[in-house]
C-alpha positions in Angstrom: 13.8 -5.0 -8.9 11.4 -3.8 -6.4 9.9 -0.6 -7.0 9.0 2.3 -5.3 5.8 1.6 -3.4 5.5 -0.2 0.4 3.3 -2.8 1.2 1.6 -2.8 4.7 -0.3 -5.9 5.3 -2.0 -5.9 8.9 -4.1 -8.4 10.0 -6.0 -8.5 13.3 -6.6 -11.9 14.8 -10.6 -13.4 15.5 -12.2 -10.1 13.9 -15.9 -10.4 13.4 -17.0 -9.4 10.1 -19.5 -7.1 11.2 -17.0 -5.3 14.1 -16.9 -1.5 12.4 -18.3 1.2 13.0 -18.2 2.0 9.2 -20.5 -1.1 8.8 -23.0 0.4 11.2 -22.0 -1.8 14.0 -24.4 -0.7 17.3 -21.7 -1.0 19.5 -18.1 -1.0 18.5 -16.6 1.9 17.9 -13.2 2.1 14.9 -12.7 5.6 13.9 -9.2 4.9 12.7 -10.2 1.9 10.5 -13.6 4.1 9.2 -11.5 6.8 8.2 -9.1 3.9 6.1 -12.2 2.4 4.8 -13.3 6.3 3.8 -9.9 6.8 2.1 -9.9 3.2 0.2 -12.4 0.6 -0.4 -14.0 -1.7 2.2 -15.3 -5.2 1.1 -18.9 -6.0 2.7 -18.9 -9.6 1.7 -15.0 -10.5 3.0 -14.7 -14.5 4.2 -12.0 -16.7 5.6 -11.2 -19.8 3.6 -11.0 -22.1 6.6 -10.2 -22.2 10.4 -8.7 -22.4 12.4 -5.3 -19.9 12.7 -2.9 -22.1 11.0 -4.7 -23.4 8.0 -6.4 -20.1 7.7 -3.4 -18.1 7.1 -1.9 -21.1 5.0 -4.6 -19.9 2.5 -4.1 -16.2 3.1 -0.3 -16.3 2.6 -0.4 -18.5 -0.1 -3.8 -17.5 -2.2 -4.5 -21.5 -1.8 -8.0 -23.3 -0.5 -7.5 -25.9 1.7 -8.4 -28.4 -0.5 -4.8 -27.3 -2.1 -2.8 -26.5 0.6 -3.6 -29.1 2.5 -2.5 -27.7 5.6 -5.6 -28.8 7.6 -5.1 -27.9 11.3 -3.2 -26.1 13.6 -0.4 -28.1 13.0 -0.5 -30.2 10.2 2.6 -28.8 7.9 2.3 -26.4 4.9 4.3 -28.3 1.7 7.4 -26.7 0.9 6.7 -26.7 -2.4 4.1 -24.0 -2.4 5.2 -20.6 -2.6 3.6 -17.5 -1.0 3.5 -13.6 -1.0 6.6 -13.2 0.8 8.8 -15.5 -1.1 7.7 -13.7 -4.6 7.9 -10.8 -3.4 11.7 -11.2 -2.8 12.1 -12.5 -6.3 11.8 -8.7 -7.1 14.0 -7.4 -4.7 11.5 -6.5 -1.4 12.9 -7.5 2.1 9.6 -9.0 3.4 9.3 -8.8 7.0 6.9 -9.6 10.1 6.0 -8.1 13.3 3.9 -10.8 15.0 3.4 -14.3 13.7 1.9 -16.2 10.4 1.1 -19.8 13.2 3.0 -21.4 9.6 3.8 -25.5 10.5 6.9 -26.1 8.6 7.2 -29.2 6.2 9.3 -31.4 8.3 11.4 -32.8 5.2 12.7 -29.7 4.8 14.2 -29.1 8.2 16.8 -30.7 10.5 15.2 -33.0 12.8 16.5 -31.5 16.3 14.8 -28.4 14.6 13.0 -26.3 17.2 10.0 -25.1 14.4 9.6 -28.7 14.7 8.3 -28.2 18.0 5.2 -25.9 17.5 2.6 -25.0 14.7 4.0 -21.4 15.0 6.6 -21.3 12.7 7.2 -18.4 10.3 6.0 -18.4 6.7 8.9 -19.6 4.5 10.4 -16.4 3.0 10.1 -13.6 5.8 12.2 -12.3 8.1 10.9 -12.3 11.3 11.8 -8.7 12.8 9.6 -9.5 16.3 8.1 -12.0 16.2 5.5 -13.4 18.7 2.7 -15.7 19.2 1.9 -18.1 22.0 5.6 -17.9 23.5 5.7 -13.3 23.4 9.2 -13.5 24.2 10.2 -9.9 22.9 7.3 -8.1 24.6 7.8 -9.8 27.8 11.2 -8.8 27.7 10.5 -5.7 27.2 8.3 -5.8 30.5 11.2 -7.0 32.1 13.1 -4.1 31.3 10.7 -1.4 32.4 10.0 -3.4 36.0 6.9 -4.6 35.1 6.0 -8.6 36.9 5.8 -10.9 33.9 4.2 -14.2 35.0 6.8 -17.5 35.1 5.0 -19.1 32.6 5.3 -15.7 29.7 2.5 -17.4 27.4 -0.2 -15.9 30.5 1.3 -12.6 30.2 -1.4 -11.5 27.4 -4.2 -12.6 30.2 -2.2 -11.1 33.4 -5.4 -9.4 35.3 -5.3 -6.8 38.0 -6.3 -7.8 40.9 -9.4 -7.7 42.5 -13.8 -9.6 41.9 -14.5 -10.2 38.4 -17.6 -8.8 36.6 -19.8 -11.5 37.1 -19.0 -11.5 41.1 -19.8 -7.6 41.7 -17.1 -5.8 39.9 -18.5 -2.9 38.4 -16.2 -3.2 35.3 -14.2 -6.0 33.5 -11.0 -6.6 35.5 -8.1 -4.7 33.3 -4.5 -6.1 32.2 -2.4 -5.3 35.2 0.1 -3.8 32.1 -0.8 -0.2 31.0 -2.3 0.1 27.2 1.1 2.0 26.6 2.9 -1.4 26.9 0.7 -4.2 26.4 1.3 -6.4 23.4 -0.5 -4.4 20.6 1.2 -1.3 21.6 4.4 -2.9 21.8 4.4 -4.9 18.2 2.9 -1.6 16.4 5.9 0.8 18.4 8.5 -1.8 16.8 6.6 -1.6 13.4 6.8 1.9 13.4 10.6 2.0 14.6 11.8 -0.4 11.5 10.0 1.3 8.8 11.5 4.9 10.5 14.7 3.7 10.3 14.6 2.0 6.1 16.4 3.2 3.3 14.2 1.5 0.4 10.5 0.5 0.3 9.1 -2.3 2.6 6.8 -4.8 2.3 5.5 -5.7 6.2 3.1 -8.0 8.1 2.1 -6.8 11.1 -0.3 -9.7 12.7 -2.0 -8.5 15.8 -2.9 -11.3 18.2 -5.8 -9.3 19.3 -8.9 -9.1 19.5 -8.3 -13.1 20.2 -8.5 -14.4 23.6 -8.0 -14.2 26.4 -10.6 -11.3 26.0 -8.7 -9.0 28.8 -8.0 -5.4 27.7 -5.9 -2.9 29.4 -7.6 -0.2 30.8 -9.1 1.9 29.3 -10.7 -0.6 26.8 -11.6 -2.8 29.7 -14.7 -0.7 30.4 -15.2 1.3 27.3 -18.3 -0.8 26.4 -20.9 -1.7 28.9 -21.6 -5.6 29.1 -25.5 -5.3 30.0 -25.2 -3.2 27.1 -23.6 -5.2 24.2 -26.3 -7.4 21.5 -27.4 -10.4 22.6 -26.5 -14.2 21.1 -27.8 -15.6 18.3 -28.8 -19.2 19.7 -31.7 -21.3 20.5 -33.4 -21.7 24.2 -30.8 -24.2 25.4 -27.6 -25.5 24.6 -29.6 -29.0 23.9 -32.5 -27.5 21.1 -28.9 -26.3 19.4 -27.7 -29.5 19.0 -30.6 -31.3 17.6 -30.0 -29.4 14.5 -26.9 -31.5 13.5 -24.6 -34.7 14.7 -21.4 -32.6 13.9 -23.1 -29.8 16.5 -24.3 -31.7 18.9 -20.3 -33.2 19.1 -18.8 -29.4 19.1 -20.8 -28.5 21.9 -20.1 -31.4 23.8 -16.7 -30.1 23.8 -15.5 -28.0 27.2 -13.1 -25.9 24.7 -15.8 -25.0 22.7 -19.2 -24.3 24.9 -20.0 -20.6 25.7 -20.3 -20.2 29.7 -23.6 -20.8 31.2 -23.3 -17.5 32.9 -24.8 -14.9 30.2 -23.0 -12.0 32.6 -19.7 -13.4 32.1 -20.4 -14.2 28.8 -21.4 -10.7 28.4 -18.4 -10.2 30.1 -16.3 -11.7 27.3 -18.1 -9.8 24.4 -17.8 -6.2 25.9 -13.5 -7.4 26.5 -14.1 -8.5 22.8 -15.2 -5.1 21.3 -12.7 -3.1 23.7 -10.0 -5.2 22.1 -11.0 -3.9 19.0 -11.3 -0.5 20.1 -7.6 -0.6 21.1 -6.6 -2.3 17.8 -8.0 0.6 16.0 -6.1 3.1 18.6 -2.6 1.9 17.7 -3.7 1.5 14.1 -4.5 4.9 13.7 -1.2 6.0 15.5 0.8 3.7 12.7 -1.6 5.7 10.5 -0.6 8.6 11.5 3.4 8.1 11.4 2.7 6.8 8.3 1.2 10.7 7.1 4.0 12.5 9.5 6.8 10.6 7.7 5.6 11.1 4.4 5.0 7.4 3.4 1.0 7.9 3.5 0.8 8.2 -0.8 3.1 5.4 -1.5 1.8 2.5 1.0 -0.6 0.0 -0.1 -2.5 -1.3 3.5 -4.7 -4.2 3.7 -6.3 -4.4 6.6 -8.5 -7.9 7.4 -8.5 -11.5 9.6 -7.8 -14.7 9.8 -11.5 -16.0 11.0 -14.4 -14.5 13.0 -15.2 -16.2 16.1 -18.2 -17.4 17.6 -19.1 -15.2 20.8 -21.7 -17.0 22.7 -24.0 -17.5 19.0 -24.9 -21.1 18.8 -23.6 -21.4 22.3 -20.3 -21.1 21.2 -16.8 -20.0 21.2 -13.9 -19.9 18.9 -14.3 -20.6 15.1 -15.9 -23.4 13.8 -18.0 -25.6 11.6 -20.2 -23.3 9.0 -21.5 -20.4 10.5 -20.8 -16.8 9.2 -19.9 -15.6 12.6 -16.6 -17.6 12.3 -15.8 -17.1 8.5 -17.5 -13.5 8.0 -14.2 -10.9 8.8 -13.2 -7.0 7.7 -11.0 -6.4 4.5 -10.3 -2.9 4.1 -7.8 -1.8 0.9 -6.2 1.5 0.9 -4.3 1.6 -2.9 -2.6 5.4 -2.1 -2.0 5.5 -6.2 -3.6 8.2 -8.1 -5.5 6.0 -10.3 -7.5 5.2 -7.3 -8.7 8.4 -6.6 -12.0 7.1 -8.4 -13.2 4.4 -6.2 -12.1 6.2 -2.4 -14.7 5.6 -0.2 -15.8 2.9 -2.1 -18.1 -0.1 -0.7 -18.6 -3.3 -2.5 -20.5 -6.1 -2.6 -19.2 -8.6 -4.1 -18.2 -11.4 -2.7 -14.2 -12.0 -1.5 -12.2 -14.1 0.0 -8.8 -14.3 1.9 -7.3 -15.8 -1.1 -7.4 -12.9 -3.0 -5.3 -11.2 -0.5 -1.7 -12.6 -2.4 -2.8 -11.8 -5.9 -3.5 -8.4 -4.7 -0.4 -7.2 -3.1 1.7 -9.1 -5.5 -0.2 -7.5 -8.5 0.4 -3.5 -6.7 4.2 -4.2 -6.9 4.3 -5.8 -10.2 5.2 -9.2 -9.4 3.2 -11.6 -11.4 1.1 -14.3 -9.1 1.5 -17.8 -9.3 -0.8 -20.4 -11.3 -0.8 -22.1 -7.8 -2.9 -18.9 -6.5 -7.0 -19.8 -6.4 -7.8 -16.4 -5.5 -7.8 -13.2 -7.6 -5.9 -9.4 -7.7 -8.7 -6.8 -6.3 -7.2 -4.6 -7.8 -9.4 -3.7 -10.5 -12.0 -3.0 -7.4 -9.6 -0.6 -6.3 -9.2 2.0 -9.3 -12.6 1.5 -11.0 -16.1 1.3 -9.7 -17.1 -1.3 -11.9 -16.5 -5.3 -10.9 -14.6 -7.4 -13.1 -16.6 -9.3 -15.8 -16.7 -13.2 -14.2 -16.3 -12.1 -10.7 -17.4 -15.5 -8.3 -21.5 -15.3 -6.8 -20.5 -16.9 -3.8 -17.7 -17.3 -1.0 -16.4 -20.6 0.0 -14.7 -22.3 2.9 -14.0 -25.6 4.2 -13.4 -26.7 7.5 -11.3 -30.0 8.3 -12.1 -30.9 11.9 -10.0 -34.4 12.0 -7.7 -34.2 15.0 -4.5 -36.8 14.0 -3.7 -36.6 18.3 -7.5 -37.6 18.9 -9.8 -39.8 17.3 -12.9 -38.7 20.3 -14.9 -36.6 16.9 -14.2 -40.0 14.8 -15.7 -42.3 17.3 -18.8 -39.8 18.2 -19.6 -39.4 14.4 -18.9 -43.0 13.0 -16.5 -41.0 10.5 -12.6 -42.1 9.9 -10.0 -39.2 10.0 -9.9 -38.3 6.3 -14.2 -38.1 6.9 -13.9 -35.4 9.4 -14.6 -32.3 6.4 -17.0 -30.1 5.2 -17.4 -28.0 2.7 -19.6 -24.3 2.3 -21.1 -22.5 -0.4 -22.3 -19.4 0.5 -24.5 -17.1 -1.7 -26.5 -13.9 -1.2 -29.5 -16.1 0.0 -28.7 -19.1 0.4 -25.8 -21.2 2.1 -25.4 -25.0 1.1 -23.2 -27.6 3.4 -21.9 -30.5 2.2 -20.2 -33.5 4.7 -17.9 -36.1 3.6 -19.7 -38.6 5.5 -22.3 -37.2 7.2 -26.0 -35.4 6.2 -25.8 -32.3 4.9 -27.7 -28.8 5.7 -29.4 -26.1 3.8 -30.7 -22.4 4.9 -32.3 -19.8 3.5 -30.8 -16.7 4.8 -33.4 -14.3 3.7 -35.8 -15.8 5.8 -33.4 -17.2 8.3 -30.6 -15.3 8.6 -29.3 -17.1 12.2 -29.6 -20.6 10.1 -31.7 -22.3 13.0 -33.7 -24.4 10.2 -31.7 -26.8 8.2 -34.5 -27.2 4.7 -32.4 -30.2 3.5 -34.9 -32.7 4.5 -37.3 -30.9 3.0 -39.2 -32.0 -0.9 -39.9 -28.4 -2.2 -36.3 -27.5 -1.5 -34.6 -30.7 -3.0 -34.2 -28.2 -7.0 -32.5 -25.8 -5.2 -30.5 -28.2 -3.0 -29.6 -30.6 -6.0 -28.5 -26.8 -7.7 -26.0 -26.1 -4.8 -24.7 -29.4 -4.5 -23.6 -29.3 -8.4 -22.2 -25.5 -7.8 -20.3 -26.9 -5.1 -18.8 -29.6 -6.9 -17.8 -27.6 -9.8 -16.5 -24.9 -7.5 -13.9 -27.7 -6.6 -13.5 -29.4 -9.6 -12.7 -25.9 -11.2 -10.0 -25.5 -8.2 -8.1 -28.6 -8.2 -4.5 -27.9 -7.5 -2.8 -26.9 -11.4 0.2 -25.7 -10.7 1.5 -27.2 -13.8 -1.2 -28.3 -15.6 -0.8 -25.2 -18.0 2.1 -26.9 -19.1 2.9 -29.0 -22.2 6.1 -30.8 -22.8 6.1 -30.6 -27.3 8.7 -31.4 -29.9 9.6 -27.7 -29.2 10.1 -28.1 -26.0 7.5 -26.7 -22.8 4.7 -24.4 -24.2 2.9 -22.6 -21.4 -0.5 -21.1 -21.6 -2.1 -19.1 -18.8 -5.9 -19.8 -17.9 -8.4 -17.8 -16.0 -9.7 -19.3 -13.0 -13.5 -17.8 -13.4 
């Protein structure tokens, strides 16, 4: 039976790692999420699994690495044999729900052909029940629009990009152009005012995803956040002289920014542009978090609600000359998780920072362990729990964070052809340690940085003699990292004259 404790899981979508002011960011400022981070723990060393959106939160929802799931791209369907959060979570009696979207494919044996989730990669996670949900196609908000006599474009999917009228930055305006819809009303206002309405109005304890689309583009924020941060004033971009010295360092790079999609503007003003949208975005995030913080206090509901706050994936912002999330860097993987455990037994460990390194697939084993359902063998990541209510780590804790990225494209074969690779090629695979990060290609050379000494990853050592030890080091961590996380969801599991015998194993 479920208990007495809520579950608020929030995530915001594209979130730099960095992008806090509680991590001594120079420019964006998040009181809301500083004062969370003050009153819980905040994770320094937090990284995504993979990108892009859908194969990302495959892994977050179901405590998986791709190299499990198998869910590779926006698109490609998660089995229906895995379980996730939500669906265990029910076993015990919760109503999990979602405000937003989880971008889940659905396996398409498991639904009717004329299905209509069929249709789009942006299907809800098996096991929830969508209460408003949005993504590409915001059809409650824009209703909602509707009904306070707002214009809503023809076309609803540019409703989140809708810009006032009037020059641009880069042509002489002297701010960003705003959303023509007030900050009141815009999307993030909207999906946290219906968050705050359903849990107002339940009876018994909740466990709820509210998934933000922002700070993802299009980078257009509602006034004010359109000109709280001043673009001549944000950091600059991590990237070599041109676009061309970038993409001598690699074949894979030199394809992803030969891609339109993927290549930052030319124009450093509107680029600048786009990273001072970027931080208001976040600014405005932190806003309506802090008024669902807030109601939370009002309401009484503050000392019985676990929140986890984090991302799906970073994105790029004009480093590398680049946009979006992609290939190795930390600027796409490298995201926020902040855990607020309201228990007593966390009193110890408030205000807490650690170091060690976590990943999105701990995100499942930790809610699950708070409200006392037991998590799955399928589940590569661990609880955090013990992070929460002690200040020491747990004994085997991992030394590095890993991701894979699976750029194959089963609609386009252009990266294929351009890389001599075939579709199941199109993979790569990071270890990432304190100082140094190690990528391995199916098919293609690999790379090697020290980030002590290079910390932007402009020189690849792998070619180098007196780093082949270390190299030869990673490559055999890497291996074992995946050999110790093939898929075992029943390999615990012996059939005997007495019938199955089960025995649990630890992962680390």
């Amino acid at each position: 039976m479920a208990g007495s404790m809520n579950v608020l899981f929030i995530t915001a979508d594209q979130w730099r790692g960095e992008c806090l002011s509680a991590r001594g960011h120079p420019t964006v400022r998040t009181p809301n999420l500083d004062a969370l981070a003050a009153d819980g723990v905040l994770f320094r060393n937090h990284f995504a699994n993979t990108v892009p959106c859908g194969p990302s939160r495959a892994s977050l929802h179901t405590g998986m690495y791709l190299q499990n799931h198998r869910s590779a791209t926006n698109g490609t369907p998660l089995d229906a044999r895995h379980t996730n959060w939500a669906k265990e979570a029910a076993r015990i009696g919760y109503d999990p729900v979602l405000f937003g979207y989880t971008d889940t494919s659905q396996d398409p044996r498991e639904e009717d052909p004329e299905s209509p989730w069929l249709m789009t990669y942006e299907g809800p996670l098996p096991g929830i029940r969508p209460i408003c949900m949005m993504g590409t196609w915001p059809t409650p908000w824009t209703d909602d629009l509707k009904q306070r006599g707002f214009e809503v474009p023809e076309d609803i999917r540019y409703a989140y990009g809708h810009r006032a009228p009037g020059p641009e930055y880069e042509d002489g305006a002297a701010v960003p152009r705003p959303l023509v819809y007030p900050n009141e009303v815009d999307d993030t206002a909207f999906l946290t005012n219906r968050l705050m309405e359903f849990i107002d109005e339940s009876e018994k304890p909740f466990i709820a995803h509210l998934s933000l689309l922002r700070p993802h583009p299009p980078f257009v924020a509602p006034e004010p956040y359109n000109a709280m941060y001043d673009p001549k004033e944000v950091p600059g971009f991590a990237r070599k002289e041109t676009p061309e010295e970038e993409a001598a360092q690699h074949p894979w790079l030199e394809h992803q920014l030969g891609r339109k999609l993927f290549r930052a503007p030319a124009d450093e003003k509107k680029l600048r542009r786009l990273k001072a949208v970027y931080y208001g975005l976040m600014s405005e995030v932190d806003a309506a978090l802090g008024r669902v913080f807030a109601f939370l206090k009002e309401t009484g509901r503050w000392d019985n609600t676990l929140i986890v706050f984090t991302s799906d994936h970073g994105e790029q912002m004009g480093d590398r000359w680049l946009l979006g999330k992609c290939g190795w860097f930390d600027a796409s993987y490298y995201i926020p998780l902040i855990v607020r455990d309201p228990r007593p037994a966390a009193d110890a460990a408030r205000g807490r920072v650690v170091d060690q390194f976590t990943e999105n697939v701990d995100i499942m084993p930790t809610m699950l362990d708070f409200i006392g359902a037991e998590t799955p063998v399928q589940c590569d990541g661990k609880s955090l729990m013990p992070f929460l209510t002690t200040t020491r780590a747990p004994e085997n804790w991992r030394k590095e964070a890993h991701w894979e990225y699976d750029f194959r494209d089963p609609a386009d074969d252009s990266a294929e052809k351009r890389l001599g690779l075939t579709l199941h090629q199109c993979t790569m695979n990071v270890l990432r340690g304190p100082r140094y990060k190690y990528v391995h290609f199916t098919h293609l050379p690999p790379l090697f940085f020290d980030l002590e000494k290079d910390p932007h990853e402009f020189e690849n050592l792998a070619a180098k003699p007196e780093y082949l030890p270390l190299i030869l080091e990673h490559a055999q961590k890497l291996l074992s990292w995946r050999m110790n996380h093939d898929e075992q969801t029943l390999t615990h599991i012996a059939l005997t004259d007495d019938g199955p015998v089960a025995r649990k194993a630890a992962r680390y």
